[in-house]
N, CA, C and O atoms as a GROMACS GRO file, in nm:
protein
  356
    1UNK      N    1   8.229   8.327  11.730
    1UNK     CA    2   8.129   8.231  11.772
    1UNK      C    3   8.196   8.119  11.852
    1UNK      O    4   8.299   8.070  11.806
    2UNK      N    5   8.146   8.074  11.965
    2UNK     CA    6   8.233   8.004  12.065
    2UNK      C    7   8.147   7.870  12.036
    2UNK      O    8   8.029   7.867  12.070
    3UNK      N    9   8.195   7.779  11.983
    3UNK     CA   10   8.152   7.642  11.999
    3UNK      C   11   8.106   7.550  12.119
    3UNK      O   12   8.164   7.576  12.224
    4UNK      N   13   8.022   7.458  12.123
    4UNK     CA   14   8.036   7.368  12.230
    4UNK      C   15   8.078   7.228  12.232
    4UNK      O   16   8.124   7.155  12.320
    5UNK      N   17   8.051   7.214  12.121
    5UNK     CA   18   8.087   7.022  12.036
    5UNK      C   19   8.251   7.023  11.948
    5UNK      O   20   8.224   7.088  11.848
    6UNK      N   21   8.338   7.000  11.943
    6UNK     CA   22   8.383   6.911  11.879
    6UNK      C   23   8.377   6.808  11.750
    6UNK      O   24   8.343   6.707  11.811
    7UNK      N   25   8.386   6.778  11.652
    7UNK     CA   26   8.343   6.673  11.556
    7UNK      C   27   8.444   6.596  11.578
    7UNK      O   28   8.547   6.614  11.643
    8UNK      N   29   8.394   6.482  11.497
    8UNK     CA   30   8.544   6.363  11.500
    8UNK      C   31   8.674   6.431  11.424
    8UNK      O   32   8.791   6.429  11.464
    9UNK      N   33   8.613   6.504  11.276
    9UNK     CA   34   8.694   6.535  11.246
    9UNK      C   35   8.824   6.620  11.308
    9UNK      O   36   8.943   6.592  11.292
   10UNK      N   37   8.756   6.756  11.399
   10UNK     CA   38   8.844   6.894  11.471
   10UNK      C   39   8.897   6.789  11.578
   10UNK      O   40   9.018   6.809  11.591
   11UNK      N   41   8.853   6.685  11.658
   11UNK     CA   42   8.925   6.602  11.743
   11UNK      C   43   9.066   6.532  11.685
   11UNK      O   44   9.167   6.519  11.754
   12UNK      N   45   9.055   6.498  11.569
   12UNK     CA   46   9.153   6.470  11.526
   12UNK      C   47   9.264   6.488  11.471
   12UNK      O   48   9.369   6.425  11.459
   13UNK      N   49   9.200   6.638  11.422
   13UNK     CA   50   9.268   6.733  11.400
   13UNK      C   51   9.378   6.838  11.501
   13UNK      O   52   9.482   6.902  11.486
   14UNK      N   53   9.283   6.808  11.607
   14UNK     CA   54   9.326   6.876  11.760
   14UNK      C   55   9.455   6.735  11.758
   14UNK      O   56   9.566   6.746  11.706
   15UNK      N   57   9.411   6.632  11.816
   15UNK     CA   58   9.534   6.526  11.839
   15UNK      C   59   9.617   6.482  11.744
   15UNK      O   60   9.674   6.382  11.787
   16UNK      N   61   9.655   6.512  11.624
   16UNK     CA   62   9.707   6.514  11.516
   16UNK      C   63   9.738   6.380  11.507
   16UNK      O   64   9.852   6.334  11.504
   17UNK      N   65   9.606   6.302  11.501
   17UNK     CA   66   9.592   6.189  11.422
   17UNK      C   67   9.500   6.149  11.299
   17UNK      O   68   9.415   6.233  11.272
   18UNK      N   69   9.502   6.037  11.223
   18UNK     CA   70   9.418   6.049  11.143
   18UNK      C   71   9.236   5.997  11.182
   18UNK      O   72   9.212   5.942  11.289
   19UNK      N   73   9.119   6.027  11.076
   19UNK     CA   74   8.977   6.086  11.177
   19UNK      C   75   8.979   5.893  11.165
   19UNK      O   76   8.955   5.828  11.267
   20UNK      N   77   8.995   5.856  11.096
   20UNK     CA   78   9.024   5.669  11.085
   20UNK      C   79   9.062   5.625  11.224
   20UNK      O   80   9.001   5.533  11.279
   21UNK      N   81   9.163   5.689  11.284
   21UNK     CA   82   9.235   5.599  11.407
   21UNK      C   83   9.131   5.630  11.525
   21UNK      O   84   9.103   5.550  11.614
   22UNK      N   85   9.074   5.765  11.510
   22UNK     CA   86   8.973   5.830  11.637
   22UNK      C   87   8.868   5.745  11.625
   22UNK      O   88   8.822   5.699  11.729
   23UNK      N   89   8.818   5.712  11.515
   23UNK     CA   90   8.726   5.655  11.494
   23UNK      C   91   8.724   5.455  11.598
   23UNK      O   92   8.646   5.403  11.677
   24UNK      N   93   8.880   5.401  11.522
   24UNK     CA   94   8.890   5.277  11.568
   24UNK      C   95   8.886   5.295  11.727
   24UNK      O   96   8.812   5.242  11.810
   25UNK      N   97   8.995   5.389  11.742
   25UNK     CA   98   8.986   5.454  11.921
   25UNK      C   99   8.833   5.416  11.995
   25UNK      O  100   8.819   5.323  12.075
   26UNK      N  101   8.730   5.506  11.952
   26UNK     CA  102   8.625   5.517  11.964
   26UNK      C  103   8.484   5.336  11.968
   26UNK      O  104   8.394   5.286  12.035
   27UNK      N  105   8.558   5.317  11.857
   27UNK     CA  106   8.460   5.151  11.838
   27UNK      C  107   8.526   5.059  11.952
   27UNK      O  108   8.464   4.968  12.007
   28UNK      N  109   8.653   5.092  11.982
   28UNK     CA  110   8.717   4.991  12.096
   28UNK      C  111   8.693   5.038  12.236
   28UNK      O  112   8.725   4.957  12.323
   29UNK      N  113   8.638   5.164  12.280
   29UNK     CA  114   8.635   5.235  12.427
   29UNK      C  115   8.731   5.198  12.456
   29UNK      O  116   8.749   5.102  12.531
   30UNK      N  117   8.864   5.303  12.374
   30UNK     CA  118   8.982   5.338  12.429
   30UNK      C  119   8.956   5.434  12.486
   30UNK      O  120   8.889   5.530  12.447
   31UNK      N  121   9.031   5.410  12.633
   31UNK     CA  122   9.018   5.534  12.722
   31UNK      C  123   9.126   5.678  12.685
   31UNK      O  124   9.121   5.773  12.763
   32UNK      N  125   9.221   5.684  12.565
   32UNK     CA  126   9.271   5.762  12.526
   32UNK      C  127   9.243   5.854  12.463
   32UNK      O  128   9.332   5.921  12.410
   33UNK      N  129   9.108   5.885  12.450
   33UNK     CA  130   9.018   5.970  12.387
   33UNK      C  131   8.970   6.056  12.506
   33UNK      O  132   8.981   6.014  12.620
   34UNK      N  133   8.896   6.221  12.470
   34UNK     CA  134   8.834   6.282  12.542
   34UNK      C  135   8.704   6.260  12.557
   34UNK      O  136   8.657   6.233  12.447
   35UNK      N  137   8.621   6.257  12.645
   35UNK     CA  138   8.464   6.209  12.652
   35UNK      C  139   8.364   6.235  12.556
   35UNK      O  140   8.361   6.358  12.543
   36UNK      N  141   8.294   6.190  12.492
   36UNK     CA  142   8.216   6.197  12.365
   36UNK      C  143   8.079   6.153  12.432
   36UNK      O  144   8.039   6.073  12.516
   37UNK      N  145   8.033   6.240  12.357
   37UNK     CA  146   7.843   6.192  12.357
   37UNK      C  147   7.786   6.152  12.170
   37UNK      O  148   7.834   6.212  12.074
   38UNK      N  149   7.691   6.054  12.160
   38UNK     CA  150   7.643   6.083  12.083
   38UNK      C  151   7.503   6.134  12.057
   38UNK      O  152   7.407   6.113  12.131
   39UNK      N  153   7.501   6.208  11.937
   39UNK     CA  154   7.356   6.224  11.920
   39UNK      C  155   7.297   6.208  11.759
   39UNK      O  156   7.340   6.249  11.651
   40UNK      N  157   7.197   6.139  11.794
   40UNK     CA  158   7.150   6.084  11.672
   40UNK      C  159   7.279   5.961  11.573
   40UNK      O  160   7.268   5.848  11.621
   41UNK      N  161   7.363   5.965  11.480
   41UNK     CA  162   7.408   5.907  11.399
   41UNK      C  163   7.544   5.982  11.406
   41UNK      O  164   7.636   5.946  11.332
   42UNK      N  165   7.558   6.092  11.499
   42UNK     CA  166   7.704   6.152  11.528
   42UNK      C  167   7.727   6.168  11.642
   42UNK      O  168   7.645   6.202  11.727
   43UNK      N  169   7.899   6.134  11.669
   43UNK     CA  170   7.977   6.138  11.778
   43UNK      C  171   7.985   6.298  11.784
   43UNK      O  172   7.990   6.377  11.690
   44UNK      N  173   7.986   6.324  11.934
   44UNK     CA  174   8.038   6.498  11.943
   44UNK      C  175   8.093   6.489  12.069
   44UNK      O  176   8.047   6.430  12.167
   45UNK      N  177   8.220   6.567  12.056
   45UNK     CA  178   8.313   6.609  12.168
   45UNK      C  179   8.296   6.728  12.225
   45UNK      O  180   8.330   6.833  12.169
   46UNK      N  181   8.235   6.724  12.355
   46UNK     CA  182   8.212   6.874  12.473
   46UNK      C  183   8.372   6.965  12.470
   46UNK      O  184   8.487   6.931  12.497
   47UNK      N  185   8.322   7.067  12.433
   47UNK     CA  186   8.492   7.169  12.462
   47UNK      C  187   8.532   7.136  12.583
   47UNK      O  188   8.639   7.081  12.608
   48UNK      N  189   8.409   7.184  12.701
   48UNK     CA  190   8.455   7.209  12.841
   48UNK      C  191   8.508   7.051  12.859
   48UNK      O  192   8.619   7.037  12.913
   49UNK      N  193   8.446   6.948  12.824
   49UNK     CA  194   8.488   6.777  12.874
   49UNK      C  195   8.650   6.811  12.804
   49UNK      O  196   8.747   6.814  12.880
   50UNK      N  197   8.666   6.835  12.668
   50UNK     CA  198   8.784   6.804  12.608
   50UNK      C  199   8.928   6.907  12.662
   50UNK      O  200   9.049   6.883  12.653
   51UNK      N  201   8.863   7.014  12.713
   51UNK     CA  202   8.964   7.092  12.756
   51UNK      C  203   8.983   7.053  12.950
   51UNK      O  204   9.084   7.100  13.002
   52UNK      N  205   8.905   6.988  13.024
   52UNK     CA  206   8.883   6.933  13.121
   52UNK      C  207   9.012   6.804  13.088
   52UNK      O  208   9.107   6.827  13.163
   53UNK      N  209   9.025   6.748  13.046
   53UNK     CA  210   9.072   6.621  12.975
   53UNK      C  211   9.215   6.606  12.920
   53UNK      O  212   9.291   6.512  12.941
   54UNK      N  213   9.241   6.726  12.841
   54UNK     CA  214   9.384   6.773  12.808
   54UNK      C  215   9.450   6.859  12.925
   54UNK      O  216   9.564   6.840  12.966
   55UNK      N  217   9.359   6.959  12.976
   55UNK     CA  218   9.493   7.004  13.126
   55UNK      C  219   9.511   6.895  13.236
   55UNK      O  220   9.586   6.908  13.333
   56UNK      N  221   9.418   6.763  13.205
   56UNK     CA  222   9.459   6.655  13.329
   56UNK      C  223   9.568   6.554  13.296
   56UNK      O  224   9.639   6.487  13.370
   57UNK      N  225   9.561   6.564  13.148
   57UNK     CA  226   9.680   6.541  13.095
   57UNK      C  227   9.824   6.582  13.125
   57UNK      O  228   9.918   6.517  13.172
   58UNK      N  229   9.817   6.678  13.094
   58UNK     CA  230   9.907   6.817  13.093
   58UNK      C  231   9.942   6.807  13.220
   58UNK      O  232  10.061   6.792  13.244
   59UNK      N  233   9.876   6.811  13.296
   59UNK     CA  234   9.882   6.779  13.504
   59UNK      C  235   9.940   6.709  13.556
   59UNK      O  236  10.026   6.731  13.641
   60UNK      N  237   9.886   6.560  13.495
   60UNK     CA  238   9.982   6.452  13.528
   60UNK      C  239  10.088   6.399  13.478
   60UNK      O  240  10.161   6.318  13.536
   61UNK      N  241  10.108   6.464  13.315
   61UNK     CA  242  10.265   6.502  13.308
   61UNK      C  243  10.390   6.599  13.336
   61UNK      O  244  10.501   6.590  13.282
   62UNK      N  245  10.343   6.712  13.448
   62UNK     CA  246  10.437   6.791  13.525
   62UNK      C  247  10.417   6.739  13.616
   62UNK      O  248  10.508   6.767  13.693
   63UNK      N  249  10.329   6.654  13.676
   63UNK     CA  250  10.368   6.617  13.808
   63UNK      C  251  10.492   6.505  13.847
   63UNK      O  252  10.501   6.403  13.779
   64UNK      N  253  10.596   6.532  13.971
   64UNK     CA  254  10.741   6.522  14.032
   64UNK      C  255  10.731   6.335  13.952
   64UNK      O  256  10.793   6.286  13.857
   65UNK      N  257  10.623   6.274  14.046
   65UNK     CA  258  10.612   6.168  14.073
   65UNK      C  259  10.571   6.089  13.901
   65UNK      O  260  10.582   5.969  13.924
   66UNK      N  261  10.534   6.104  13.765
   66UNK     CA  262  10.508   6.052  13.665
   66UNK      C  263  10.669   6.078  13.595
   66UNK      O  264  10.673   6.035  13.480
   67UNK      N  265  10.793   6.136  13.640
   67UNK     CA  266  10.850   6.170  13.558
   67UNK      C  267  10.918   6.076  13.445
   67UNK      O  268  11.008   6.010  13.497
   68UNK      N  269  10.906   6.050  13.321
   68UNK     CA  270  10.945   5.958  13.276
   68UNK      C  271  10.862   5.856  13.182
   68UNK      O  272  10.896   5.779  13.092
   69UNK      N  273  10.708   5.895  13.256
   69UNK     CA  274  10.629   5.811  13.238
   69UNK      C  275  10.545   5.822  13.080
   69UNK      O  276  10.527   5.939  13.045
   70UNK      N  277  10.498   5.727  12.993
   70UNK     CA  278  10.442   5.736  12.881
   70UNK      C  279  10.240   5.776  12.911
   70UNK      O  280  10.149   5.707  12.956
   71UNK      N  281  10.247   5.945  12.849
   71UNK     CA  282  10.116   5.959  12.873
   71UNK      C  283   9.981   5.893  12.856
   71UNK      O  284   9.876   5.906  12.920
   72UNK      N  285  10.022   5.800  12.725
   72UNK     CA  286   9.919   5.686  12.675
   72UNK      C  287  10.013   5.534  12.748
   72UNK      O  288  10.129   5.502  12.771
   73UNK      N  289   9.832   5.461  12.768
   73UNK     CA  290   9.882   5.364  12.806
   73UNK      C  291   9.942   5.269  12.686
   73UNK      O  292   9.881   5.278  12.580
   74UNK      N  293  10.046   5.185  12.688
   74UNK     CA  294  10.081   5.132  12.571
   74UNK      C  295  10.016   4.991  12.618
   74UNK      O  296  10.010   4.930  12.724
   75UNK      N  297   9.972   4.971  12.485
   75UNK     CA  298   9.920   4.800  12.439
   75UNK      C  299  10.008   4.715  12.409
   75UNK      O  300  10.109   4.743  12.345
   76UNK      N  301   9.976   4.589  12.456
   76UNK     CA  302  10.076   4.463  12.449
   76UNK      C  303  10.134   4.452  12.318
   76UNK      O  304  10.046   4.471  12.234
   77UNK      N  305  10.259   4.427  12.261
   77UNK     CA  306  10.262   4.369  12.118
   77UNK      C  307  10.192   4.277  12.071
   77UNK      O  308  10.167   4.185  12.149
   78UNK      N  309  10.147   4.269  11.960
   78UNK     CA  310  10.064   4.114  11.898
   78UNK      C  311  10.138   4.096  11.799
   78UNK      O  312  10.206   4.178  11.738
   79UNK      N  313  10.120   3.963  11.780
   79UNK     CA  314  10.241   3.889  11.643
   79UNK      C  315  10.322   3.775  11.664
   79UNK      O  316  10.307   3.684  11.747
   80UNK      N  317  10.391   3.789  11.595
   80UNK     CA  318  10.537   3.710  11.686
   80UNK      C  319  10.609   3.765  11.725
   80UNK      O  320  10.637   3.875  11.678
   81UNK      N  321  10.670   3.714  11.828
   81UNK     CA  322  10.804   3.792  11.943
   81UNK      C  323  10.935   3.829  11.845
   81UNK      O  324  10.951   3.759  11.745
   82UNK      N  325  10.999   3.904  11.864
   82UNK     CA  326  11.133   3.931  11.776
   82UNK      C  327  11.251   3.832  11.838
   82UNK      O  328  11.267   3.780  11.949
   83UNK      N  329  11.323   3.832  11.718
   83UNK     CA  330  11.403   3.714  11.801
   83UNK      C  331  11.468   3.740  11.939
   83UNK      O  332  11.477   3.647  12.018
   84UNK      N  333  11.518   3.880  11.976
   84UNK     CA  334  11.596   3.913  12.110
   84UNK      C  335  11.512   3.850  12.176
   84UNK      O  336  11.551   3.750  12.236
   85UNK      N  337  11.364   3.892  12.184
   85UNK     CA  338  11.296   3.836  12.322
   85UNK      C  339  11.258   3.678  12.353
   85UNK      O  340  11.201   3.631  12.451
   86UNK      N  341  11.318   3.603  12.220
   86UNK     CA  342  11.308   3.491  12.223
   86UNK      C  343  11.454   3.453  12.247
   86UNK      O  344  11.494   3.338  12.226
   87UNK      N  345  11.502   3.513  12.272
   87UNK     CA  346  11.702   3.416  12.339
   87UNK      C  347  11.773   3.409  12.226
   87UNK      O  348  11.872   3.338  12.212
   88UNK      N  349  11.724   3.483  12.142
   88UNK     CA  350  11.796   3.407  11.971
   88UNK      C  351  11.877   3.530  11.941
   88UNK      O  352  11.884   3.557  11.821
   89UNK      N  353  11.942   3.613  12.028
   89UNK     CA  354  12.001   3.760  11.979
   89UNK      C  355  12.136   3.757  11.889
   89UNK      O  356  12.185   3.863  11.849
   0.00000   0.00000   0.00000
């Protein structure tokens, strides 16, 4: 039987994170997620969107010109600075 949806759960399961972090992912419109629709009182992930989504991934990390590069965008630190970045090494 060939699926068309996704749950939060198999998404998270697919990105081997926990369904908690997909979830926070999701309440913040982090763009590090695959495209989701909802319907009714549940989130659902399209195969074709999610497999659309991971080979563009996959794409733009063999390509010459990313080499090196971190596939997720990384977020600023929050907190306090560690001492190196404060001159105090």
């Amino acid at each position: 039987m060939n699926k068309d949806f996704y749950t939060v759960q198999e998404i998270a399961d697919l990105l081997r994170v926990q369904v908690s972090a997909v979830r926070n992912r999701l309440s913040r419109g982090d763009p590090t997620l695959p495209p989701s629709i909802r319907v009714g009182g549940r989130r659902l992930f399209p195969v074709a969107a999610y497999q659309e989504w991971i080979n563009a991934l996959v794409g733009s990390a063999q390509a010459p010109d990313n080499a090196g590069r971190v596939l997720a965008t990384a977020e600023p630190r929050r907190g306090r600075p560690r001492q190196a970045s404060r001159g105090l090494a």
